[in-house]
C-alpha positions in Angstrom: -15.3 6.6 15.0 -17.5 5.6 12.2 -20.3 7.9 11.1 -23.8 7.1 9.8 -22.6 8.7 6.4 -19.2 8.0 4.9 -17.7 8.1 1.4 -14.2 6.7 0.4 -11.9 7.4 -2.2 -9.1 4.7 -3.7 -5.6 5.0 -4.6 -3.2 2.6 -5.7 0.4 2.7 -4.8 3.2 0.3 -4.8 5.2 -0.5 -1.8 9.0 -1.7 -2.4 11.7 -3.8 0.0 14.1 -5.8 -0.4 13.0 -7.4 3.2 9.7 -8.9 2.0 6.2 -8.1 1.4 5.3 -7.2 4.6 7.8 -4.9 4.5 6.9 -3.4 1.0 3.0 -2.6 2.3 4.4 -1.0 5.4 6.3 1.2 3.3 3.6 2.3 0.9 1.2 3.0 3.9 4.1 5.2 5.4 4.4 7.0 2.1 0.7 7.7 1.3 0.2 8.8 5.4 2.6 11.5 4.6 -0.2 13.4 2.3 -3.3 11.4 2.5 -5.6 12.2 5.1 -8.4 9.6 6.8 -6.4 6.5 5.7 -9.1 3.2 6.2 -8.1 0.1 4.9 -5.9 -1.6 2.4 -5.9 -4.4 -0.1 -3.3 -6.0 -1.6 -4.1 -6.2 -5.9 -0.7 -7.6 -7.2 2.6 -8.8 -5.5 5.7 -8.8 -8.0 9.4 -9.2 -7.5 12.9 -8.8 -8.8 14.6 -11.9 -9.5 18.7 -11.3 -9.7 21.3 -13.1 -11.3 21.7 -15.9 -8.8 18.4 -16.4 -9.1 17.0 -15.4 -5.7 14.6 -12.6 -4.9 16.0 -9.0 -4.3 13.2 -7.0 -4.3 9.8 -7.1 -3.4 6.9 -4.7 -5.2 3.2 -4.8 -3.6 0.5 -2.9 -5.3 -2.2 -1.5 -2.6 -5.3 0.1 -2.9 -5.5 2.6 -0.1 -9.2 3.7 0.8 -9.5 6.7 2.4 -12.3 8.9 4.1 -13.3 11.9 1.9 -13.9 15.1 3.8 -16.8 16.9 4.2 
């Protein structure tokens, strides 16, 4: 799987649910698979949220950092 030479690239995208965070990085994964190529590993940089009126949370908003395999 892993070659004796690789080089990544990073891109950062944010994930949103209303379920949960979870939910939210599942969703930005499913986005970036659509056009990014070689996908590695993830981290998680900043979790944020919607708070409405009645004071609970209605939306969840992940930031990721996607890592990805450049082509040769």
């Amino acid at each position: 799987m892993y070659g004796s030479s690789r080089i990544y690239k990073k891109i950062e995208v944010i994930g949103v649910s209303k379920k949960g965070i979870e939910d939210a990085i599942a969703a930005a994964l499913a986005k970036a698979k659509k056009t990014v190529h070689k996908m590695s590993w993830f981290e998680v940089v900043e979790i944020h949220g919607h708070i409405g009126e009645d004071g609970t949370v209605n939306e969840y908003q992940v930031l990721v950092k996607i890592a990805f395999q450049l082509e040769d």
